[in-house]
C-alpha positions as CSV (number, residue, x, y, z in Angstrom):
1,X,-24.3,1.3,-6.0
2,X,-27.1,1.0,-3.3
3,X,-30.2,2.3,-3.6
4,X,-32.3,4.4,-1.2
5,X,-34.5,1.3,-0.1
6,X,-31.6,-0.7,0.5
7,X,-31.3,1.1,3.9
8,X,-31.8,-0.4,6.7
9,X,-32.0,1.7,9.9
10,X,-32.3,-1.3,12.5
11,X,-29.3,-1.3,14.7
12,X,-30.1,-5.3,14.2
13,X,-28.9,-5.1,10.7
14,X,-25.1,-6.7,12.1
15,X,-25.2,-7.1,15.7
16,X,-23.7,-10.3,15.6
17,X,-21.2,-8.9,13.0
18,X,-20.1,-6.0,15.6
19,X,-16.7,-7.8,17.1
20,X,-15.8,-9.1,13.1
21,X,-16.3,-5.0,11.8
22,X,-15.2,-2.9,15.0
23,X,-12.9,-5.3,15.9
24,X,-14.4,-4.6,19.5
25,X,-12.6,-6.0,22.8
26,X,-9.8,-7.3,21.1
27,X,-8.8,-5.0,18.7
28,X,-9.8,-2.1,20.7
29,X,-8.1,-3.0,23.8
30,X,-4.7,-3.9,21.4
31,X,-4.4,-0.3,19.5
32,X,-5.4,1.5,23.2
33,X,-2.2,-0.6,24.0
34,X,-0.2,0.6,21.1
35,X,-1.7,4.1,21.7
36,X,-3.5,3.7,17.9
37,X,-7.1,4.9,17.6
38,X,-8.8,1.9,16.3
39,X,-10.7,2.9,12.8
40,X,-12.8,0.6,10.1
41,X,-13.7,1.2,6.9
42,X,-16.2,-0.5,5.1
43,X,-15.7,-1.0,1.6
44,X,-17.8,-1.1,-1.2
45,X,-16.5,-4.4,-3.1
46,X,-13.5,-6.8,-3.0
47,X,-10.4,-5.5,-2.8
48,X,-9.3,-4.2,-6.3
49,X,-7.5,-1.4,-7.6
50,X,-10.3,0.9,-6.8
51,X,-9.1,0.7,-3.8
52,X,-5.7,1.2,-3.8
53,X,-4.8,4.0,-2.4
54,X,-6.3,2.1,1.5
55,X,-4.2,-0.8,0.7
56,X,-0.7,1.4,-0.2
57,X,-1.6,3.6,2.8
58,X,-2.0,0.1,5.1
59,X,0.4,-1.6,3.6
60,X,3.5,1.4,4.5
61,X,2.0,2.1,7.3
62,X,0.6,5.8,6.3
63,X,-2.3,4.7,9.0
64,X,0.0,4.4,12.0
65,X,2.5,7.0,11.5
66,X,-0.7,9.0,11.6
67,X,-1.9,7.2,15.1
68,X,-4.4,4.9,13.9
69,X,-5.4,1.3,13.6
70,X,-7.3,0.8,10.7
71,X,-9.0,-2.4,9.9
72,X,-10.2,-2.4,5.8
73,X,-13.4,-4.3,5.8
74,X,-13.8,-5.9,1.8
75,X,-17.5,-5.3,0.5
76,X,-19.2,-7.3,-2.0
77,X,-23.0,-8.5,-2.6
78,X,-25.1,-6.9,0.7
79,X,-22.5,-5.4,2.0
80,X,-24.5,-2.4,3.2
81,X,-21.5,0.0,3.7
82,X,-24.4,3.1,4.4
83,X,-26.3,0.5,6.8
84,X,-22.6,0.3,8.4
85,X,-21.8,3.3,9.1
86,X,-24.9,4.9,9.8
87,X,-24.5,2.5,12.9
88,X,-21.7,3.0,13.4
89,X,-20.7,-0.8,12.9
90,X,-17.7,0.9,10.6
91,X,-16.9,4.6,11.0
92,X,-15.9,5.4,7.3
93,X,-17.4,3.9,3.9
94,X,-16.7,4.0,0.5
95,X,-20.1,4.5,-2.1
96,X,-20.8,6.6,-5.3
97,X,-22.0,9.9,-3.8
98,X,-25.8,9.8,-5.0
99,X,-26.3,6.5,-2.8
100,X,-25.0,8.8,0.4
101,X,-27.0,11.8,-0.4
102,X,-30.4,10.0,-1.3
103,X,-29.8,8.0,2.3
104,X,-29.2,10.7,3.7
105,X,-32.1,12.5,2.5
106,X,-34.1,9.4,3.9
107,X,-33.0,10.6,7.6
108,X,-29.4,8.4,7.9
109,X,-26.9,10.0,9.8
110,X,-24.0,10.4,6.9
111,X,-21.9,12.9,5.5
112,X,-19.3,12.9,2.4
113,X,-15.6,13.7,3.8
114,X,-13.7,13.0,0.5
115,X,-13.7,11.5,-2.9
116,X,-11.7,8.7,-4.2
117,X,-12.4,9.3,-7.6
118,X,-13.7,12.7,-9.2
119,X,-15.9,10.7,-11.2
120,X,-18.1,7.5,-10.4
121,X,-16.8,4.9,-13.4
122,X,-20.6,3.9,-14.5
123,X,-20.8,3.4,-17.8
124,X,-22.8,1.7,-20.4
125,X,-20.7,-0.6,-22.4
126,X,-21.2,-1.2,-26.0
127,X,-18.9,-3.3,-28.7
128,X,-16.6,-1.1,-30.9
129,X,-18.8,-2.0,-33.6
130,X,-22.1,-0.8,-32.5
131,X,-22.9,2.6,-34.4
132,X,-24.5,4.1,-31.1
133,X,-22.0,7.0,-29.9
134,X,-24.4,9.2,-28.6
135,X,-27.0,9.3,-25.3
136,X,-29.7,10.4,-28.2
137,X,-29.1,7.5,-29.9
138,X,-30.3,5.3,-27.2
139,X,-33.9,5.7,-27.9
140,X,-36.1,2.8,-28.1
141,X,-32.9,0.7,-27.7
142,X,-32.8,-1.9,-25.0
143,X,-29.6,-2.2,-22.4
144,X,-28.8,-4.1,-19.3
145,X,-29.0,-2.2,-15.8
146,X,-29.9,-2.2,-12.7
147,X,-33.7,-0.9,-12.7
148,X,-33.4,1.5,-9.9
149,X,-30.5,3.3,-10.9
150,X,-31.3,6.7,-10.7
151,X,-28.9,7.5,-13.7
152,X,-32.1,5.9,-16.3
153,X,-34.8,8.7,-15.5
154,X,-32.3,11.4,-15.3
155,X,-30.6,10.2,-18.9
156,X,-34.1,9.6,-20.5
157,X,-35.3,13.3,-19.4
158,X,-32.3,14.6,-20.3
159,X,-32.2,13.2,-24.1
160,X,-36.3,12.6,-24.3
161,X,-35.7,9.1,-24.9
162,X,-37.3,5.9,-24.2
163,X,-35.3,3.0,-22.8
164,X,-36.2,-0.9,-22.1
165,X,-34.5,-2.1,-19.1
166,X,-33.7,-5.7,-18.0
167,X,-32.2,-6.1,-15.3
168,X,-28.4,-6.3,-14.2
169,X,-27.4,-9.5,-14.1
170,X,-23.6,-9.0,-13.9
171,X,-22.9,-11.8,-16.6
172,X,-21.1,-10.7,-19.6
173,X,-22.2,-13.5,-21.9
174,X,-24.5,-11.6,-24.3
175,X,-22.6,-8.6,-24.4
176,X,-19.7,-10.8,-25.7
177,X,-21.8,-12.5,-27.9
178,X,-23.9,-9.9,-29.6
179,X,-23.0,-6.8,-30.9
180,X,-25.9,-4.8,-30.6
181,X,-25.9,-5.7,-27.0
182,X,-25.7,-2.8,-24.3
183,X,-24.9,-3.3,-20.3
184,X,-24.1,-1.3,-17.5
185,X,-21.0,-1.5,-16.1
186,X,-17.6,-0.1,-14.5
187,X,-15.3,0.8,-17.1
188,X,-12.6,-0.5,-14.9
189,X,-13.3,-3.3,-14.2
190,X,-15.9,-5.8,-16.7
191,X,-14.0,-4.7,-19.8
192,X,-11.2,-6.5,-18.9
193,X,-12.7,-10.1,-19.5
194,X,-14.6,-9.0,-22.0
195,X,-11.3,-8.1,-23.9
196,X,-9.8,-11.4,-22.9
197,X,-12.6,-12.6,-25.1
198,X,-11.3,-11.0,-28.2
199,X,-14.1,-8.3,-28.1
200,X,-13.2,-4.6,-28.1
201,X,-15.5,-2.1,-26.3
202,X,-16.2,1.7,-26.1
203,X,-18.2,3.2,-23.8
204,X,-20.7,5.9,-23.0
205,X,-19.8,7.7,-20.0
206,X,-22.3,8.5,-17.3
207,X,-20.4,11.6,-16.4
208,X,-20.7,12.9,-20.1
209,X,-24.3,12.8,-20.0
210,X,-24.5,15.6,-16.6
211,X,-24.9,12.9,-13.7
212,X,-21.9,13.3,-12.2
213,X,-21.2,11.2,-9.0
214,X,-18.3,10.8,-7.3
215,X,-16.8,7.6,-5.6
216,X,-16.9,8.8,-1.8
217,X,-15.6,8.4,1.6
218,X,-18.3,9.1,4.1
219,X,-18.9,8.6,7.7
220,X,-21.3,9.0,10.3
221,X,-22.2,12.5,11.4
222,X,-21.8,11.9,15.2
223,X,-18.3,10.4,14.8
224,X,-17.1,12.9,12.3
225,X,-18.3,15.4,15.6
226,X,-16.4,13.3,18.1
227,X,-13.5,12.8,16.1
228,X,-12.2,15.4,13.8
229,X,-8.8,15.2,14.2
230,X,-8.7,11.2,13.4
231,X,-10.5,12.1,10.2
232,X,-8.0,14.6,9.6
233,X,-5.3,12.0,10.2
234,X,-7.1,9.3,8.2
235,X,-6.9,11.6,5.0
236,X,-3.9,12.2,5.9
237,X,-2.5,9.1,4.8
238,X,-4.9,8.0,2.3
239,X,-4.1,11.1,0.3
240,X,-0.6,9.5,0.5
241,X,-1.7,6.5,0.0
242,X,-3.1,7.5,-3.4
243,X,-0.3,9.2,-4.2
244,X,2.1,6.6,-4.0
245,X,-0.6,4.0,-5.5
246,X,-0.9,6.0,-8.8
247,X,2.5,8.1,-9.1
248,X,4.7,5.5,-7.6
249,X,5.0,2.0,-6.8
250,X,1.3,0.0,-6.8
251,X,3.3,-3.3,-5.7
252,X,2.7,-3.8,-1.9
253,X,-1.3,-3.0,-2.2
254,X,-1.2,-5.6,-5.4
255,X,0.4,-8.2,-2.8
256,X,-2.4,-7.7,-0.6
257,X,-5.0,-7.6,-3.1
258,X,-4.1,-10.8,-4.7
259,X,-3.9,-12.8,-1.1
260,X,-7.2,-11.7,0.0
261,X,-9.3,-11.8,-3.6
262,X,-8.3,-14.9,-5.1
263,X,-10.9,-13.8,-8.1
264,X,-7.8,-11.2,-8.8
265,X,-4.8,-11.5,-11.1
266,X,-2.1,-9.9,-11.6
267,X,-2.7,-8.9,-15.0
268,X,-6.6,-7.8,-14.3
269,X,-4.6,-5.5,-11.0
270,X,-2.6,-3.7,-13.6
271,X,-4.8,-3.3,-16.3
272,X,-7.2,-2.1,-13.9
273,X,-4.6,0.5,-12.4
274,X,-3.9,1.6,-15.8
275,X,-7.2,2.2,-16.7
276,X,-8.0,4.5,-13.4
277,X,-4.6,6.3,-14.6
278,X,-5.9,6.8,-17.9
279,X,-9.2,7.9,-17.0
280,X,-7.8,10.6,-14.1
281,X,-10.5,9.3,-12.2
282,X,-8.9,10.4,-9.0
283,X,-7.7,14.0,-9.9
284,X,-10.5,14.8,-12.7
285,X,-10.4,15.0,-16.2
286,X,-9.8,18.0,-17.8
287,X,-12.2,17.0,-20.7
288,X,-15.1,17.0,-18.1
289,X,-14.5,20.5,-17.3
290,X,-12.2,21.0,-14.1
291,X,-9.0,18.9,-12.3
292,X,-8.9,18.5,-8.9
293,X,-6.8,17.8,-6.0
294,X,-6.6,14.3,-4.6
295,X,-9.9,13.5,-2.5
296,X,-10.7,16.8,-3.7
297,X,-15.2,17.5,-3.1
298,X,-17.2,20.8,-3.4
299,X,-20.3,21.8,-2.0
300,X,-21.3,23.1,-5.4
301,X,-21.4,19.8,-7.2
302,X,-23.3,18.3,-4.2
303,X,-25.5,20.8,-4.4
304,X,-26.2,20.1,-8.5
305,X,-26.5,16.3,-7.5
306,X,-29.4,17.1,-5.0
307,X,-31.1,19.4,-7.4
308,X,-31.1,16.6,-10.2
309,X,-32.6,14.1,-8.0
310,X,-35.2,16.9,-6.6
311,X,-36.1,17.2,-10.8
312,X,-36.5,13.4,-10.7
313,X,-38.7,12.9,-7.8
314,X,-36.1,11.0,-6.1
315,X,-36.0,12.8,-3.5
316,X,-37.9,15.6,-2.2
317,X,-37.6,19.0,-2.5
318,X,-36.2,21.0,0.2
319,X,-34.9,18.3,2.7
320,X,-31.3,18.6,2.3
321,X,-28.5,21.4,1.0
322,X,-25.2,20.3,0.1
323,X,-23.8,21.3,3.6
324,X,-26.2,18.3,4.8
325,X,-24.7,15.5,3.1
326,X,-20.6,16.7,2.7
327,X,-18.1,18.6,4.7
328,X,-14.5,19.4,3.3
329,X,-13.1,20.5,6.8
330,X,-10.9,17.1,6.7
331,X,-9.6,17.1,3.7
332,X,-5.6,17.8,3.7
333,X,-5.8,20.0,0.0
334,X,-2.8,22.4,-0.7
């Protein structure tokens, strides 16, 4: 996740990167040849199964029976998929949803279009052993995050707790190590190697605790203007893309995956898979309270998102409404 300072408004920020993310001259002048309406998408890591349903929907071609020429740009350290697509250096991103409405209550020209999963897979990570099951519990403890993660003042407020943060240093060393440890974390994803290590985890759910992000698709406001009906299209076939990624066959995005992320296995890609499939991350989980469509967003959870971070002073009061930061007038729901 990115947060709000992280923006960078300069047009500057890539302008020697423009030709490598638009594909420009090239590119462009190829799909106008094929009649495709060139597209990127910036992501928000390495390829991995969090993405899966863009790799299925490139990978069968979902993007060009729908008339476009998408180019999936892999994200990792400084990425800046909100720096991206606020200029419009890629035209869709992929974020948890508090990053895109805390830019875009810092003036950046984004809007939410669709949700890959119904809930952003944060988590704090403890070993099976540790007799902390609750948020309350937390207090005076110490844990591993990133220290400008709006989820710690809302979670401490919420439980009148006290928490000592040291900062995220994406090594899973101690919490393999020691069993009082506690880290942040994306429960599919780190608990994978830490399992290889012999060490079994559970978890405390960001979602449970009432902060409760999605994983989003967004894209610049003037584009999703301009171009309506390739956003339409674009959903389109992700929405099939998904489909086919968790109901059927999760093979030809795998293949992709594993020849441009060489940090990926096989067995990590399944596990992975499984555990998005497990978790109904992209439909919702009935024990949070509602099921959803695929790429399914409402205004009304927008709308509680933007109130909780008006309550802690992340943003202020009375900038933005839910209509300013998400539209569902693309979305291809039955």
């Amino acid at each position: 996740m990115m947060h709000k300072t992280q923006l960078i408004t300069s047009l500057s920020l890539c302008t020697a990167s423009l030709l490598a993310y638009l594909g420009c001259s090239d590119k462009a002048d190829s799909s106008a040849e094929d009649g495709l309406f060139p597209l990127s998408i910036q992501l928000d890591w390495v390829a991995e199964p969090e993405h899966g349903g863009l790799y299925t929907a490139k990978a069968l071609g979902y993007f060009e029976d729908e008339g476009l020429d998408v180019t999936l740009v892999q994200g990792g350290t400084g990425s800046y998929s909100l720096n991206k697509v606020g200029a419009n250096i890629a035209q869709v991103g992929q974020a948890d949803s508090t990053s895109v409405v805390m830019a875009t209550a810092n003036g950046a020209p984004l809007i939410n279009i669709a949700a890959v999963f119904q809930q952003d897979p944060s988590a704090l990570m403890l070993q099976a052993s540790n007799p902390i099951t609750e948020w309350k519990e937390l207090d005076g403890k110490t844990i591993m995050a990133r220290p400008e993660w709006p989820f710690l003042p809302y979670v401490q407020k919420q439980y009148n707790i006290t928490l000592e943060v040291i900062p995220q240093n994406f090594q899973l060393q101690r919490l393999i190590q020691d069993p009082s440890f506690i880290q942040q974390g994306f429960y599919i994803a780190e608990p994978f190697y830490v399992e290889q290590k012999g060490v079994e985890l559970k978890y405390l759910y960001v979602w449970d605790a009432g902060f409760d992000a999605y994983t989003s698709l967004f894209t610049n406001k003037r584009f999703a203007r301009e171009h309506p009906e390739e956003l339409k299209a674009l959903l389109r076939a992700l929405k099939k893309g998904y489909i086919e990624y968790v109901e059927g066959d999760p093979t030809p995005a795998h293949e992709i995956m594993l020849k441009i992320n060489p940090k990926v296995t096989p067995e990590y890609l399944a596990w992975s898979r499984n555990q998005i499939i497990s978790e109904k991350l992209h439909r919702g989980n009935p024990s949070a309270g509602f099921f959803a469509d695929y790429l399914e967003i409402t205004a009304e959870r927008f709308q509680k998102q933007i109130d909780q971070l008006v309550d802690l002073e992340v943003i202020e009061a009375d900038t933005i409404t839910a209509k300013d930061v998400m539209t569902a007038e693309f979305l291809p729901l039955e």
